[in-house]
C-alpha positions as CSV (number, residue, x, y, z in Angstrom):
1,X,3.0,-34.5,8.7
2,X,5.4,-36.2,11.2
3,X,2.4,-38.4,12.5
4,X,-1.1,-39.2,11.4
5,X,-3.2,-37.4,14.5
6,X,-6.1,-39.2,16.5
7,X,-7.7,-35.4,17.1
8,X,-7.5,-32.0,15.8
9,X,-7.8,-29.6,18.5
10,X,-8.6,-26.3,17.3
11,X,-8.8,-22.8,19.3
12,X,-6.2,-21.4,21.8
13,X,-2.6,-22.5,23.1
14,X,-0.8,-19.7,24.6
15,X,0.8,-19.1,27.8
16,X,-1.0,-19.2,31.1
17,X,0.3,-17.4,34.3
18,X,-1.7,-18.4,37.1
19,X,-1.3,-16.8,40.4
20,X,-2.3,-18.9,43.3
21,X,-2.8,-18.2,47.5
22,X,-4.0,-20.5,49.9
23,X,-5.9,-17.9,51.3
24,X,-9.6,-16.8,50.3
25,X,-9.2,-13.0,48.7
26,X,-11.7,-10.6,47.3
27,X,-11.1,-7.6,45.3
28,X,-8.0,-5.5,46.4
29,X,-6.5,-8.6,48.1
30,X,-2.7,-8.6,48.3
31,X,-1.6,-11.8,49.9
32,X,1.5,-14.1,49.2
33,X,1.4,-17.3,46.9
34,X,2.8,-18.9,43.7
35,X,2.7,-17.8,40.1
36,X,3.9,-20.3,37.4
37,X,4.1,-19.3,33.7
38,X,2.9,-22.7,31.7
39,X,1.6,-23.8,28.5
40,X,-2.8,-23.2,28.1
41,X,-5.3,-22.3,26.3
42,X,-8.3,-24.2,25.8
43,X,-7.1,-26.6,22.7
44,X,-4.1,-26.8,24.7
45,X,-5.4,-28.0,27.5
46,X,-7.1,-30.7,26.1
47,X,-4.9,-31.6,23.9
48,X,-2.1,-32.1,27.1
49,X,-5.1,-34.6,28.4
50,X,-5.4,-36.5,25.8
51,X,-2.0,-37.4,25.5
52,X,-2.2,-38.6,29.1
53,X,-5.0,-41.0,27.6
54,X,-2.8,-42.1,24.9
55,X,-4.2,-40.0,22.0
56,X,-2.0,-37.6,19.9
57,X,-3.8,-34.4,18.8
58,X,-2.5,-32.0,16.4
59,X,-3.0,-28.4,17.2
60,X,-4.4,-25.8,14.4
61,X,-4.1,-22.8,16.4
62,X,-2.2,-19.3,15.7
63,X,1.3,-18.5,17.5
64,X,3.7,-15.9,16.7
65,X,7.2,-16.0,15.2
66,X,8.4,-14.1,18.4
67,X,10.4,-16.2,21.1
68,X,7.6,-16.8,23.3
69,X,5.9,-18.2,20.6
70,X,9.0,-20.6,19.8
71,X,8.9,-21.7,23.1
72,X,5.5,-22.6,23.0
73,X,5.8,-24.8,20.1
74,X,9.2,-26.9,21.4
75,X,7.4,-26.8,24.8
76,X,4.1,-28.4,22.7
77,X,5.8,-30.6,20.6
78,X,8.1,-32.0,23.8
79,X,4.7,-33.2,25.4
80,X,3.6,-35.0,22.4
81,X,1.4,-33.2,19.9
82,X,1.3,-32.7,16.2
83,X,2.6,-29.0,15.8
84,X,3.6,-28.5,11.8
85,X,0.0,-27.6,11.6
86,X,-0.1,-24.6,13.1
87,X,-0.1,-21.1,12.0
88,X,2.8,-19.7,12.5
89,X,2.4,-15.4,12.1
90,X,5.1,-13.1,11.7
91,X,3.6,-9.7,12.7
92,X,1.3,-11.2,15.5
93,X,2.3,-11.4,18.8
94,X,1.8,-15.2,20.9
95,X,-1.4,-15.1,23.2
96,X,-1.8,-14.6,26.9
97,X,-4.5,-15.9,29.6
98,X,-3.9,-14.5,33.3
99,X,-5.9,-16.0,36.2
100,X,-5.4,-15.4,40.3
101,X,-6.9,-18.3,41.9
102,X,-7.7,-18.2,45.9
103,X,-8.7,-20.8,48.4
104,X,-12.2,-19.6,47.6
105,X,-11.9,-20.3,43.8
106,X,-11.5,-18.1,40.6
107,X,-11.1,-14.3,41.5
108,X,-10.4,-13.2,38.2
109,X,-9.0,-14.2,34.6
110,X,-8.2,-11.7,31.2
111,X,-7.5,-14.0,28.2
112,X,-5.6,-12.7,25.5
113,X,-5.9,-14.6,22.4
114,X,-6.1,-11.8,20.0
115,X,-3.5,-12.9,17.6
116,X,-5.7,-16.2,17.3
117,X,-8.9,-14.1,16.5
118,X,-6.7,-12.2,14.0
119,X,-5.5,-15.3,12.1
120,X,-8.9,-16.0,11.6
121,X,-9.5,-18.8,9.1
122,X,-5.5,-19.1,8.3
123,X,-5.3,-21.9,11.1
124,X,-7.8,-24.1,8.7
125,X,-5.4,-23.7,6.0
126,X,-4.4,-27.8,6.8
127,X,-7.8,-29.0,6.0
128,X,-7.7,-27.8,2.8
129,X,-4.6,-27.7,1.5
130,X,-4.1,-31.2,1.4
131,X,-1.8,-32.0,5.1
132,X,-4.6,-33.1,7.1
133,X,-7.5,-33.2,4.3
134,X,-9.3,-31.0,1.3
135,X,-12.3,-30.0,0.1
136,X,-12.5,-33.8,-1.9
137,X,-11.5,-35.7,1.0
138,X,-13.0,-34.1,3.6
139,X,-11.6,-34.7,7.9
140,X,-13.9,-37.5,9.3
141,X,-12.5,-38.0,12.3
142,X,-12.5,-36.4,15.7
143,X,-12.5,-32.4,16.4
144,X,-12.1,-30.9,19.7
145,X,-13.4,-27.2,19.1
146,X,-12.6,-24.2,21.4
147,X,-15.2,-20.3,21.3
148,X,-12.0,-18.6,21.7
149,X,-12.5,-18.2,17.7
150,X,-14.3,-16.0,16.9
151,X,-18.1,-16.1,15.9
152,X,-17.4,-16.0,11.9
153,X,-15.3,-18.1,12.3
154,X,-17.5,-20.5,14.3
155,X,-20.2,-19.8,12.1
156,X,-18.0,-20.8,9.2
157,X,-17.0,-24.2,10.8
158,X,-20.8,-24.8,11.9
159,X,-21.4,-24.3,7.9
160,X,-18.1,-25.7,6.3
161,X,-18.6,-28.5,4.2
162,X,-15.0,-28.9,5.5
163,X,-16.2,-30.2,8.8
164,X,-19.5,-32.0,7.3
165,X,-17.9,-35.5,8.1
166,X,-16.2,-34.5,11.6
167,X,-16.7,-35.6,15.1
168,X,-17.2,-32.2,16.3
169,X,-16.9,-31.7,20.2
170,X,-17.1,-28.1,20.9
171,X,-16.9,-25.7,24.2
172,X,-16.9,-22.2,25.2
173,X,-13.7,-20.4,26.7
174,X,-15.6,-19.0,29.1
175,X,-19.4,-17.8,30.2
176,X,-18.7,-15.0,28.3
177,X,-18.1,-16.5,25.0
178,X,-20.6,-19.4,25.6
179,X,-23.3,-17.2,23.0
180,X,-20.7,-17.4,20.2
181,X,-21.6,-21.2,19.8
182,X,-25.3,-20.8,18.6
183,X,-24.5,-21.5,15.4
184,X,-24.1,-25.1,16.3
185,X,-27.3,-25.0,17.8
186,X,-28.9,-23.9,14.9
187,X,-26.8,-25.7,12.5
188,X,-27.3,-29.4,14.8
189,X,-23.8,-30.3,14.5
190,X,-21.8,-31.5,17.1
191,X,-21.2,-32.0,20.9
192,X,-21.4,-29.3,23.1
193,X,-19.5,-29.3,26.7
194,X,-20.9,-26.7,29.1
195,X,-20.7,-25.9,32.2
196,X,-24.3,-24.6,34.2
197,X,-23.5,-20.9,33.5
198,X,-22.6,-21.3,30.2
199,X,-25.3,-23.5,28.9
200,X,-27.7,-20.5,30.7
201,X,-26.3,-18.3,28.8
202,X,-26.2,-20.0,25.3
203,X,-30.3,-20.7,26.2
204,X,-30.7,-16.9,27.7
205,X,-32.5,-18.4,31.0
206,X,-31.6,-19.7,34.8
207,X,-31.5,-23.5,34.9
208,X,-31.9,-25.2,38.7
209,X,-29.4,-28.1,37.6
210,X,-27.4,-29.7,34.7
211,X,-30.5,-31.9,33.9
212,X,-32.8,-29.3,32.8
213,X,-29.7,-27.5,31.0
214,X,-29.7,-30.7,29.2
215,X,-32.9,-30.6,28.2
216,X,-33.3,-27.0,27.0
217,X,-30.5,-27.2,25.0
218,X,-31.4,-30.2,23.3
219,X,-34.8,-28.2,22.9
220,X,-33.1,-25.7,21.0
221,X,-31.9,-27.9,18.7
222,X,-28.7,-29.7,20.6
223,X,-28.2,-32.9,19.0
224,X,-26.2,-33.9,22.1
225,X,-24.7,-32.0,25.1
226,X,-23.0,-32.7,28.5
227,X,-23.6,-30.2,31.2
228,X,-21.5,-30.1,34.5
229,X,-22.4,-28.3,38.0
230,X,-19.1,-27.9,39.6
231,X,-19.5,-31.0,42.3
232,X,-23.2,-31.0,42.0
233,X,-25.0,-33.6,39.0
234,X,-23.5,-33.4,35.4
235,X,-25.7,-34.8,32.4
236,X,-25.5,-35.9,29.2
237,X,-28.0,-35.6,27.2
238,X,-29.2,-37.0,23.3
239,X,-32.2,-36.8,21.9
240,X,-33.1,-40.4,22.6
241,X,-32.7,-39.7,26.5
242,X,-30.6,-38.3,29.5
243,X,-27.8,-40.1,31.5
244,X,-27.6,-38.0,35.0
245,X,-24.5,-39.2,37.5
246,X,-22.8,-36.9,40.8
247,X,-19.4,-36.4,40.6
248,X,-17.0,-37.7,42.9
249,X,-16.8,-35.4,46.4
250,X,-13.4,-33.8,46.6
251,X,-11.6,-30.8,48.0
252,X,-10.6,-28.2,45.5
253,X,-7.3,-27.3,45.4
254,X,-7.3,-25.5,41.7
255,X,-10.0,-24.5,38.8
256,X,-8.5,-23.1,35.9
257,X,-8.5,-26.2,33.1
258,X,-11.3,-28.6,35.1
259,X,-14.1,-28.3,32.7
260,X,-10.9,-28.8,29.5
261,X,-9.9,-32.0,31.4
262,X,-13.6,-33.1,31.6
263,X,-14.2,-33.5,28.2
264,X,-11.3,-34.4,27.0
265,X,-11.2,-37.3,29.6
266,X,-14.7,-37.7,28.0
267,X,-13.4,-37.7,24.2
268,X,-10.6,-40.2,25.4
269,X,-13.5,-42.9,26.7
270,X,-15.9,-42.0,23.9
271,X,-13.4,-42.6,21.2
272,X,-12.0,-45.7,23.3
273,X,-15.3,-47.5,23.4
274,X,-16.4,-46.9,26.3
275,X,-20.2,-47.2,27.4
276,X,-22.4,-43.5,27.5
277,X,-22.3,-44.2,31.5
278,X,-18.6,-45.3,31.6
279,X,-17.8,-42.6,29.9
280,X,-19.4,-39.9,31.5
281,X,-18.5,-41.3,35.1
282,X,-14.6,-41.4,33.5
283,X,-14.3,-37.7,33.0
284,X,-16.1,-36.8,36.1
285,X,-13.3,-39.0,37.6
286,X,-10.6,-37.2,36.2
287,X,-12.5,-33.6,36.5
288,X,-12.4,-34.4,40.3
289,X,-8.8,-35.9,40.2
290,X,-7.5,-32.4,38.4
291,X,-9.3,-30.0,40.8
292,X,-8.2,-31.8,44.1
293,X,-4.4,-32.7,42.6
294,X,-0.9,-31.2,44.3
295,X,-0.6,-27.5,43.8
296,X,3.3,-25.5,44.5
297,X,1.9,-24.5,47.5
């Protein structure tokens, strides 16, 4: 290990191409804009915010040996993150996520992160084997835990006495994987970021606002959760009680990565000491400063 990390983050870092227009568009729209090609993924965008709040993560992820891939990991380990820890593969190709993105939000995304589903339980190898922990001296510090694994796996980690000692801070990929994180439901272990949809989803009903998200996932056995609404409430809730506060009002320039920016702007002021309310109203903060920043447009 080159440095001792502050966080593991743990899921998917591939590439993202984003294509962007200033103009709304609906299906079959063909209107000009900007696509970039940059580094994503849900543990990697967290892990690229919490470097801006002075943490260093390590990544345990899956990559391939193919020259995307080695781009990927001099492009990660420029911007300040741990990356001897990841699994490099040598028959599996490096993951994909495309999004188009118009003035009227998300239109569409496909993720890719097949090779990282396929490595399976081979990107843990550093918490046993002795470079981050093993199975005598178990991790205790902080996790930040992406559902683009798959639901073994998650199951595994929910289970793992591995994990037993972890900070675990965990969130879907997207509404559609949001039911791949019951086991942590059901297992009571960690902190689960959600957005409205998702936290539906994981509860199989409608909720009216993050509040009463809150409070049926903690209901189903949540130990602690923090549900966000795009600009409407967000809420943390425990088991002793909710904290409710309204983001700040903004116009949205960009989507893809707001709800990976939110938490880990959360994790940063969590981990720094930072009061439940401080904290919460310092990642809607930064949520809001993400969505509303400078695009190439």
């Amino acid at each position: 290990m080159t440095a001792a990390p502050d966080i593991l983050c743990i899921g998917s870092v591939l590439w993202d191409v984003i294509g962007r227009s200033a103009s709304a568009m609906r299906q079959g729209s063909d209107v000009p804009g900007r696509i970039t090609r940059v580094p994503g993924g849900v543990a990697m965008n967290i892990a690229m915010t919490l470097v801006r709040f002075g943490m260093t993560p390590a990544l345990l992820t899956a990559i391939g040996r193919d020259a995307e891939g080695d781009e990927l990991v001099a492009a990660c380990a420029a911007r300040g993150m741990i990356t001897d820890t990841i699994y490099r593969s040598d028959d599996l190709p490096t993951d994909i996520y495309m999004a188009v993105e118009g003035a009227n939000g998300l239109i569409a995304a496909i993720a890719d992160a097949h090779s990282l589903e396929a490595a399976g339980p081979k990107i843990l190898g550093p918490l046993s084997d002795g470079r981050l922990a093993s199975a005598d001296s178990p991790f205790d510090g902080l996790v930040a835990l992406d559902g683009n694994l798959t639901l073994d796996l998650l199951t595994e980690i929910a289970r793992s006495s591995l994990f037993a000692q972890a900070d675990l801070r965990i969130a879907p990929a997207s509404p559609g994987k949001a039911e791949r994180l019951t086991p942590f439901l059901s297992g009571q272990r960690g902190t689960l970021y959600l957005n409205l949809e998702e936290a539906g989803l994981l509860c199989n009903r409608t909720f009216a606002g993050s509040r009463a998200a809150a409070e049926g996932l903690l209901s189903r056995g949540a130990t602690r959760v923090l549900v966000t609404d795009g600009g409407a409430d967000a809420t943390e809730g425990r088991q002793d009680g909710l904290l409710t506060q309204t983001p700040p009002q903004v116009l949205v320039a960009r989507v893809t990565g707001a709800g990976d920016t939110f938490m880990a702007a959360h994790i940063a002021a969590d981990a720094g000491g930072a009061s439940p309310e401080d904290a919460l109203a310092s990642a809607l903060q930064a949520a809001a400063t993400y969505v509303s920043g400078e695009t190439s447009l």
